[in-house]
C-alpha positions in Angstrom: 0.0 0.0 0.0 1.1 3.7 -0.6 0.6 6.9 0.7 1.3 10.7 -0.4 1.8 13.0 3.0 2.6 16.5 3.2 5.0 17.4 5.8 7.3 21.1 6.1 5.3 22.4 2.7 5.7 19.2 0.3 4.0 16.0 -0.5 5.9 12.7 -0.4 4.8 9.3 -2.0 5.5 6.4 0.5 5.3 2.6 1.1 6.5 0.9 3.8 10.4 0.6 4.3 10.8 3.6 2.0 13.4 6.0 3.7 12.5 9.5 3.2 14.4 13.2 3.9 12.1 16.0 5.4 12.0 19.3 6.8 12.9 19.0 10.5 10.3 17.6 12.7 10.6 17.0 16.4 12.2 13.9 17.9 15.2 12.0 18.7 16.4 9.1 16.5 14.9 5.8 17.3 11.4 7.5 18.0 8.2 6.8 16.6 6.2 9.5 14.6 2.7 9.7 12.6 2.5 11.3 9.5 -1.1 12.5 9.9 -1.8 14.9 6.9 -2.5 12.3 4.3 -3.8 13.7 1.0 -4.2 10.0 -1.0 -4.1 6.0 -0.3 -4.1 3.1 -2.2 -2.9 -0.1 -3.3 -2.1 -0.1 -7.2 -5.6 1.3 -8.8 -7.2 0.9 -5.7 -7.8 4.2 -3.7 -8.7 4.2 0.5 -10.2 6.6 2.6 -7.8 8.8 3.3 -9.5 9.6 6.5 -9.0 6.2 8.0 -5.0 5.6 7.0 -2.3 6.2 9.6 1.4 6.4 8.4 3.9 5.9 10.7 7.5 6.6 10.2 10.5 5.8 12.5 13.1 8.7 13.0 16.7 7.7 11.9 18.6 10.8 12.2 18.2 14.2 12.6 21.2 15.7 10.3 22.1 18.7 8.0 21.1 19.0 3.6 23.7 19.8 1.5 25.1 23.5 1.3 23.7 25.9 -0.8 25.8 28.9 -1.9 24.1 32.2 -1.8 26.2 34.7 -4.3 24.8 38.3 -4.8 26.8 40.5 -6.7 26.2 43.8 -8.1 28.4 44.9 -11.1 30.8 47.9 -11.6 29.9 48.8 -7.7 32.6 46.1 -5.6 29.9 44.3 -4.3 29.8 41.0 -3.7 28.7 38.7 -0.6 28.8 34.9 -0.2 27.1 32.9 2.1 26.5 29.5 2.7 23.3 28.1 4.4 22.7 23.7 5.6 18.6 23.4 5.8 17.7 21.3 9.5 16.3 18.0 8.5 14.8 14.5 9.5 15.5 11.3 8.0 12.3 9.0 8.3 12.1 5.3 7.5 8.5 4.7 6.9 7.2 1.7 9.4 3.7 1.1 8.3 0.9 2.6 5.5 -2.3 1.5 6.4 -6.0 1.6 7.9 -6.0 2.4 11.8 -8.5 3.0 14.6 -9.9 6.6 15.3 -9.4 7.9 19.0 -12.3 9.9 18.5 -14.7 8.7 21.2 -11.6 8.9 23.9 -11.7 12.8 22.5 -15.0 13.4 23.2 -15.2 12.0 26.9 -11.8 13.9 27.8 -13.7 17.6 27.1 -16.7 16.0 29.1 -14.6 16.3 32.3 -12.8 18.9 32.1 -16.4 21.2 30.9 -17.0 21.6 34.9 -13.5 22.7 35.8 -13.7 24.9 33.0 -17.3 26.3 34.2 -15.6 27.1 37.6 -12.5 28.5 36.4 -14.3 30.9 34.5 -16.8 32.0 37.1 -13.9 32.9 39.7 -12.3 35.6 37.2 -15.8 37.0 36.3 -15.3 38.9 39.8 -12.1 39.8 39.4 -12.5 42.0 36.3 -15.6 43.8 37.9 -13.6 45.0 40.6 -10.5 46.3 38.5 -12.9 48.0 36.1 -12.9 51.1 38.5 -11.0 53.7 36.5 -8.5 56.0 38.3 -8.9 59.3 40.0 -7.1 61.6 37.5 -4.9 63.9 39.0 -6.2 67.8 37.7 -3.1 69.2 35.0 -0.2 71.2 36.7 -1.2 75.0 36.2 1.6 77.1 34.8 2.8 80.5 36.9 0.5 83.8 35.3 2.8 85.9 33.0 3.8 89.1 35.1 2.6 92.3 34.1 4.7 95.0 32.2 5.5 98.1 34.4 4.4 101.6 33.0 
């Protein structure tokens, strides 16, 4: 079975055992990952619902890309400026490509308990506000000293 992800802004094709290069992710090597945007599942001419596929991938390294060379020059002005720049990345070896369970009834009893605390924790800062909605007394401007009078 295959799979096309998108992961750090590009789509990748995968099967199982494929090793793949992508923008960094988070991890150390050895940990297990889940590619969770997938945008299309099948096996040869056979598409799956891509809402029920789960690709997991196994983090072999985190390393560096190949240097680019970044040359700006400007002519008849002396200007020139070179830089070099190594792109973070991960390098994945894809585990497995296929149908797995939804979570989503643990999702919607977890909310269910916390909807009380959250009712409470809300209440106790209503009457906080109300209290520091008082404005200031404003102090009245400095007057300045009168001009004197010319003598005649």
């Amino acid at each position: 079975m295959f799979a096309v992800v998108r992961t750090g802004g590009k789509q990748y094709r995968v099967a199982e055992g494929d090793k793949i290069a992508v923008e960094k992710l988070a991890g150390e090597a050895g940990d297990t990952i889940e590619l969770g945007d997938v945008l299309l599942a099948g096996e040869g001419a056979d598409m799956a619902d891509v809402a029920k596929v789960k690709v997991s991938a196994e983090i072999i390294a985190q390393a560096k890309s190949e240097k680019v060379i970044v040359f700006k020059k400007r002519r008849r002005h002396n200007y020139r400026r070179k830089n070099g720049h190594r792109q973070q990345m991960t390098l994945l070896r894809i585990v497995g490509v296929g149908e797995g369970k939804k979570a989503a009834p643990k999702k919607a009893e977890a909310p269910a308990k916390e909807a009380p605390q959250a009712a409470e924790a809300k209440a106790a800062p209503a009457k906080k506000p109300a209290a520091a909605k008082k404005p200031a007394a404003k102090k009245a401007p400095a007057k300045k000293p009168a001009a004197k009078a010319d003598k005649e």
